[in-house]
C-alpha positions in Angstrom: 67.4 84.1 110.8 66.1 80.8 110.3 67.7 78.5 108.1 66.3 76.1 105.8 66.6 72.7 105.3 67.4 72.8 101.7 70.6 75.3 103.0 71.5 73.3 105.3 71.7 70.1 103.6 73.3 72.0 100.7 75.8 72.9 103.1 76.4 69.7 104.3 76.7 68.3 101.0 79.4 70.7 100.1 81.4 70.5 103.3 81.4 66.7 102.6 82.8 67.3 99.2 85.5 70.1 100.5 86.7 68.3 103.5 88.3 65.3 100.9 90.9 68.1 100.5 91.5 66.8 96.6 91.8 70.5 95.7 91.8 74.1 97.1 89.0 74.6 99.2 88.3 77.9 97.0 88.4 75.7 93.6 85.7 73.1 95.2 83.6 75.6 96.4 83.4 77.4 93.2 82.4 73.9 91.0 80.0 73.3 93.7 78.1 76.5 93.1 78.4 75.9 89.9 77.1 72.6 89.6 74.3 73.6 91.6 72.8 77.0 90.1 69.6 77.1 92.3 71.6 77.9 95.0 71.2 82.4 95.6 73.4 84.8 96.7 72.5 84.3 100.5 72.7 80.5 100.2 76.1 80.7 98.7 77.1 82.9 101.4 76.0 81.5 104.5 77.2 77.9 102.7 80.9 79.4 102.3 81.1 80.9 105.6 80.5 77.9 107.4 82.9 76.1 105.2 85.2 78.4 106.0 84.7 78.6 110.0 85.2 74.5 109.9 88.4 74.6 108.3 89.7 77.1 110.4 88.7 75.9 113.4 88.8 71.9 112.4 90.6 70.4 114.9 88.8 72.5 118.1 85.5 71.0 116.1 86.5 67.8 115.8 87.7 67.5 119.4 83.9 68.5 120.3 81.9 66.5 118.2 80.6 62.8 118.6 81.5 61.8 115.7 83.5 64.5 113.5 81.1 63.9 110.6 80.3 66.6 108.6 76.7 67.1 109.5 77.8 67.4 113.2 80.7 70.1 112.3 78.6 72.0 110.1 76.5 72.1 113.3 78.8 72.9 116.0 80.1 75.5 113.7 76.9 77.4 113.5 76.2 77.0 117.1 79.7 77.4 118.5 81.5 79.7 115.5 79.0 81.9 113.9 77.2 82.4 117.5 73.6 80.8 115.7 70.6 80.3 118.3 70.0 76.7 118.6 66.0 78.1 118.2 67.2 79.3 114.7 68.3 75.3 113.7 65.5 73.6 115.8 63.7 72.2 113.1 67.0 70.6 111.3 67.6 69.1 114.0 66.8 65.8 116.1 65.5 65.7 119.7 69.1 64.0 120.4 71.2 66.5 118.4 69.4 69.4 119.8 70.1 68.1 123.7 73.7 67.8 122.4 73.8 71.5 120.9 72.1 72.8 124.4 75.3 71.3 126.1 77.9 72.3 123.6 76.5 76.1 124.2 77.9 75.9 127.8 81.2 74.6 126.8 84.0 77.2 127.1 86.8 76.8 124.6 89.0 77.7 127.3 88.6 74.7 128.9 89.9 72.1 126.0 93.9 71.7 125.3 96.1 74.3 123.8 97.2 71.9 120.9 93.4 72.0 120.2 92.2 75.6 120.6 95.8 76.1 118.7 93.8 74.3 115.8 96.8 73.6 113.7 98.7 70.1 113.2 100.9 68.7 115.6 103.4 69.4 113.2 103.1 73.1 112.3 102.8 74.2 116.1 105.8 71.9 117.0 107.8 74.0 114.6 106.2 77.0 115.9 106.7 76.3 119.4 110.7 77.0 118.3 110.5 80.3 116.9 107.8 81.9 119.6 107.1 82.6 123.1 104.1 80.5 124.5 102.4 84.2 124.8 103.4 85.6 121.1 101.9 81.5 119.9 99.1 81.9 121.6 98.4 85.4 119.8 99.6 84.0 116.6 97.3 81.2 116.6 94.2 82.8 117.6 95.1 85.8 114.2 95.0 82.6 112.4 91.5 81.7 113.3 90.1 84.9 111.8 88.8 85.4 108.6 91.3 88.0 106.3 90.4 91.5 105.6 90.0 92.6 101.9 93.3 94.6 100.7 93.9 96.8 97.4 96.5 98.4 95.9 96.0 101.4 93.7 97.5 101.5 90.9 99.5 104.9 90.5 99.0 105.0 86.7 95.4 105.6 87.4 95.3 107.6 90.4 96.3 108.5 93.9 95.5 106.4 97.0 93.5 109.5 98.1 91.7 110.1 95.1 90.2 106.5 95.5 89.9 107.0 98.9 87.7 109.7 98.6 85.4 108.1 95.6 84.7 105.3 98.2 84.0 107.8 100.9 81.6 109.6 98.2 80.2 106.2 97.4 79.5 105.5 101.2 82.0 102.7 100.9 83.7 102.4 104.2 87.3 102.0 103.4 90.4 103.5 105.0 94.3 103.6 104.1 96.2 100.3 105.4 99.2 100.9 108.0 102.1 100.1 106.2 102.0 99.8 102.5 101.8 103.7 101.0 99.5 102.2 98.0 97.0 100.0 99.9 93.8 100.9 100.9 91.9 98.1 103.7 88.1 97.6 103.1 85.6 97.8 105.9 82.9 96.4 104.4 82.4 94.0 101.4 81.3 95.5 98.2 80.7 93.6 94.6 84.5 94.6 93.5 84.4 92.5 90.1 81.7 95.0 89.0 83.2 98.0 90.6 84.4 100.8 87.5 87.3 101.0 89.4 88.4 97.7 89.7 87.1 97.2 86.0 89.5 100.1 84.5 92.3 98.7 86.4 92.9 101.6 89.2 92.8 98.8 92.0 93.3 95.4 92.0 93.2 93.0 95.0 96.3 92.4 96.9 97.1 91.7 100.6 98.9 94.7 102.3 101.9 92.6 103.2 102.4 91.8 99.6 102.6 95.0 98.9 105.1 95.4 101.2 106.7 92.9 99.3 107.2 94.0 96.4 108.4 97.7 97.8 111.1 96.2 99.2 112.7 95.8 95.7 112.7 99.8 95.4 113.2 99.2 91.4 114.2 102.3 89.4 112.3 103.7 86.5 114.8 102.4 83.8 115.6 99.1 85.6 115.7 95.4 84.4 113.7 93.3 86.8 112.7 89.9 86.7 109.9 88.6 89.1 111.2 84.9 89.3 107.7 83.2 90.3 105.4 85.6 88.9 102.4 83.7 89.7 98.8 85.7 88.7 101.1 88.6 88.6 100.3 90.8 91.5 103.1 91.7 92.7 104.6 92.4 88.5 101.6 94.5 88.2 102.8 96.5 91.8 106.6 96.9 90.3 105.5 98.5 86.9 103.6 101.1 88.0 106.0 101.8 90.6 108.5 102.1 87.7 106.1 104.0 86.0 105.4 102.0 83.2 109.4 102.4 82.2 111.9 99.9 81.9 111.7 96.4 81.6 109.5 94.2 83.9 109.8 89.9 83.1 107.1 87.8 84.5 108.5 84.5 84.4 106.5 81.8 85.9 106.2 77.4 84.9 102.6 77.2 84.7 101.0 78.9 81.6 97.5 78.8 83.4 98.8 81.2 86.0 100.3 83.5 83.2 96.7 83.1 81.3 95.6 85.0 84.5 98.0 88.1 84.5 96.9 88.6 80.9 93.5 90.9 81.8 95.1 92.2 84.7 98.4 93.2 83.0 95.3 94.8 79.9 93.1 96.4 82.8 96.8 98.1 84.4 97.5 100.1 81.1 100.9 99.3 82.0 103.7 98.4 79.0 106.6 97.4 81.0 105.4 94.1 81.7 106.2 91.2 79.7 104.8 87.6 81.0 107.0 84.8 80.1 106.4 81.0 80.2 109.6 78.9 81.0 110.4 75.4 81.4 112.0 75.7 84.4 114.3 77.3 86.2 117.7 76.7 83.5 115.5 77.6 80.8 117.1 79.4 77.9 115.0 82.7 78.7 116.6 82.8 82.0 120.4 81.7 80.9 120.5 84.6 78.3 119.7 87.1 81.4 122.0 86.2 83.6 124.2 89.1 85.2 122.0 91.5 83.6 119.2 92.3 86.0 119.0 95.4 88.4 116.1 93.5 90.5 114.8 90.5 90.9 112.2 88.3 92.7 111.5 85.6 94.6 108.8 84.9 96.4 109.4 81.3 96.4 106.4 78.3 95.9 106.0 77.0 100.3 103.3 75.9 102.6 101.5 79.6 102.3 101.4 79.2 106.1 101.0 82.7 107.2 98.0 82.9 104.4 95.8 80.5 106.8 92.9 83.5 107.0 92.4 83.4 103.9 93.1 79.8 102.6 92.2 77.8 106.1 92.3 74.7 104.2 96.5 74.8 103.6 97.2 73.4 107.2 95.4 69.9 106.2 96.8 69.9 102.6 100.1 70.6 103.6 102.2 67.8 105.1 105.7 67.3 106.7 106.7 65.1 104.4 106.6 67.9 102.0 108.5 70.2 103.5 111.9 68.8 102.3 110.5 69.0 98.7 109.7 72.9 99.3 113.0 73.6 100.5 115.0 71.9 97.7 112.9 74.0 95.5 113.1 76.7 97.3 117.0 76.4 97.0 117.1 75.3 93.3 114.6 78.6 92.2 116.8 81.3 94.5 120.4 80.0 93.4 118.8 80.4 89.2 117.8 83.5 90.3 120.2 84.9 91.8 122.6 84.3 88.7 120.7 86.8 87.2 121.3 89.5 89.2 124.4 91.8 87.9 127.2 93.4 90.6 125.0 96.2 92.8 121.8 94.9 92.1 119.3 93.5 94.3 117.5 90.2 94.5 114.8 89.8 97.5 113.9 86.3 98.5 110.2 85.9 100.0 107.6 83.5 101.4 104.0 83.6 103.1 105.3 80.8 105.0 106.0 81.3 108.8 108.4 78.4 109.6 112.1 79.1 109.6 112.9 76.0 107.4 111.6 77.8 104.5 113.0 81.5 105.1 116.0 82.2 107.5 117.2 78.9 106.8 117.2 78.9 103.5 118.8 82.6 103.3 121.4 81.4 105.5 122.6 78.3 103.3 122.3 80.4 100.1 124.6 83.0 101.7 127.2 80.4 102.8 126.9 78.8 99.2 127.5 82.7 97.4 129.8 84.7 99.5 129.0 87.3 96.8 126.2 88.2 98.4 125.1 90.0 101.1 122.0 90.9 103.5 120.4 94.3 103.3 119.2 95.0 106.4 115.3 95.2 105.7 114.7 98.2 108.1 117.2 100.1 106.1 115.3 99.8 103.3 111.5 100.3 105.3 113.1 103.6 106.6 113.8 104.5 103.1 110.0 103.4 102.5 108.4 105.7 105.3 107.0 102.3 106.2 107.4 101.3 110.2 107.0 97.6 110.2 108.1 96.6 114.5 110.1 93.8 114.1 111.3 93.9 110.8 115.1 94.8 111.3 117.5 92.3 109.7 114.5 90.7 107.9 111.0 91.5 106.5 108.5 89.4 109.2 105.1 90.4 109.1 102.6 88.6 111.3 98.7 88.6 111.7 99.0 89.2 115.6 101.6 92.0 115.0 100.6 93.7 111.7 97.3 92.3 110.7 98.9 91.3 107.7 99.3 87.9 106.0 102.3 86.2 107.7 105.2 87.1 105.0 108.9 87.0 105.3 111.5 88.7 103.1 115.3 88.6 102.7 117.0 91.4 100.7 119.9 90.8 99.4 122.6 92.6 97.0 125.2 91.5 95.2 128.7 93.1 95.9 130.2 95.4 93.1 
């Protein structure tokens, strides 16, 4: 197709915007189209795309670009990324930005420095480089540079993951059952979901496979107490009270009333009555204190860099820092020592992250356990052999990679308290 130069320059104008990094790349995206209406369906799309495709691939971009200006990336993106014929841009272009496109076609990625084709900061892949094989962070890096496939969970109020399976199929909605999580189903094709009766009476709701996964490690019980400690927009909440079967007692706790203000029409569309979203101050607040000890489940998954969620949200790697690091793992230690005084003798309390880097999960496990000899680790296979769910890797902990499992990257320690 041809673009036109009122796309174009839209797009440039809102890659400008998105690369100041002042807020999510999602949230500036979304203001931009909404500040500029005129903009269709198609524009939007091929606008976000692009976006997308820069921040993913920045730093190889960058690296091949005169300048690294935004006009030139947006460029280099189309030509190099989205595999657009220079004839299709011609007419956007200058006579000495066209001789410059012509040579960037020849150049093969291959060719440039790992740190580069890596496209991460020096200081994420110097962290990496500890954990993985030069092989497995090659393989890891190039899972991070694709976009994220569309996950849902059915919710087993409403129906069975074959039931749903089979109104897609009837639909001609390609869609097939994702590889670990018994409740997920993996779209093959993008549909209008927000308008979809089945999204809209609350029998799926959007939720990456490995957070499923996630929350099934807690294996609550129908009569159980459980707390999910960072409750967030509630996905995972939603996930434990159906599969307590709307029984039992499910709290949502969570700092940020705006993230609560979101559960609230998922929780109505659910038709589930377990759940009960709750706002605290932090984590000493009185709502917490009066639970402690009581709890069969709870938790965790812990505020970090979202690391292994780089598919989806390309633009964490250039908002994160190092410097913020030791800030996430203070508060990572602060929330899981709260919540873990919550947890009575026998019960369970699993500590999660879509982070990648060890700081933030096996090291953080490690000092807890060495700080609360009362606990202890539950193998995670144990519990996935319980699941039916075979997850390679995932012995003492829960580790699921993009290369490996074409999940997000996630990490989870279960762990029980002793009787």
């Amino acid at each position: 197709m041809n673009y036109t130069a009122p796309q174009f320059d839209a797009l440039v104008h809102a890659l400008t915007i998105v690369l100041t990094l002042r807020s999510p790349a999602d949230a500036t995206l979304k203001q931009y189209f909404r500040d500029n209406r005129n903009l269709g369906g198609r524009d939007r799309a091929l606008i976000a795309d692009t976006i997308y495709a820069v921040l993913r691939r920045r730093r190889t971009l960058e690296a091949i670009t005169p300048a690294a200006a935004p006009r030139e990336l947006a460029l280099a993106a189309l030509v190099k990324i989205a595999g657009v014929g220079i004839n299709h841009i011609q007419h956007l272009v200058t006579q000495e930005e066209f001789d410059w496109l012509v040579e960037l076609k020849k150049l093969n990625f291959e060719s440039l420095p790992f740190e580069t084709r890596a496209d991460l900061p020096d200081w994420v892949l110097s962290r990496l480089r500890a954990q993985y094989s030069e092989k497995d962070l090659l393989s890891l890096t190039r899972a991070l540079q694709q976009s994220a496939p569309l996950d849902l969970r059915v919710n087993t109020m409403r129906a069975r993951r074959d039931e749903v399976l089979e109104r897609f199929k009837a639909e001609g909605v390609a869609a097939g059952p994702t590889a670990l999580s018994p409740l997920g189903i993996r779209m093959k094709e993008k549909i209008a979901l927000n308008t979809h009766p089945l999204y809209l009476d609350g029998t799926v709701e959007v939720q990456d496979e490995g957070s499923q996964v996630l929350g099934l490690l807690l294996e609550p019980k129908r009569n159980d107490m459980v707390v999910d400690f960072c409750a967030g927009a509630g996905g995972k909440t939603l996930e434990i009270g159906a599969l307590m079967n709307s029984q039992g007692r499910v709290y949502a706790f969570d700092v940020s009333e705006k993230r609560l203000a979101n559960l609230g029409p998922r929780l109505k569309r659910s038709g589930l009555s377990n759940v009960h979203p709750q706002r605290i101050t932090a984590e000493n607040d009185t709502r917490v204190k009066r639970l402690r000890g009581k709890i069969d489940r709870v938790l965790v998954d812990a505020p970090c860099t979202g690391l292994g969620t780089l598919r989806r949200n390309p633009d964490l790697k250039w908002r994160q820092t190092e410097a913020g690091i030791a800030e996430l793992n203070q508060k990572q230690a602060v929330i899981l020592a709260a919540a873990a005084q919550l947890v009575k003798p026998g019960g369970r309390l699993v500590y999660g992250t879509c982070s990648l880097l060890a700081e933030e999960n096996e090291n953080i496990v490690a000092a807890f356990l060495a700080a609360n000899p009362d606990f202890a680790i539950v193998p995670c296979g144990e519990v996935l052999a319980r699941l039916k769910i075979a997850a390679p890797g995932c012995d003492e902990f829960l580790r699921l990679l993009p290369h490996v499992h074409d999940t997000d990257g996630f990490f989870a320690a279960v762990l029980e308290r002793r009787k």
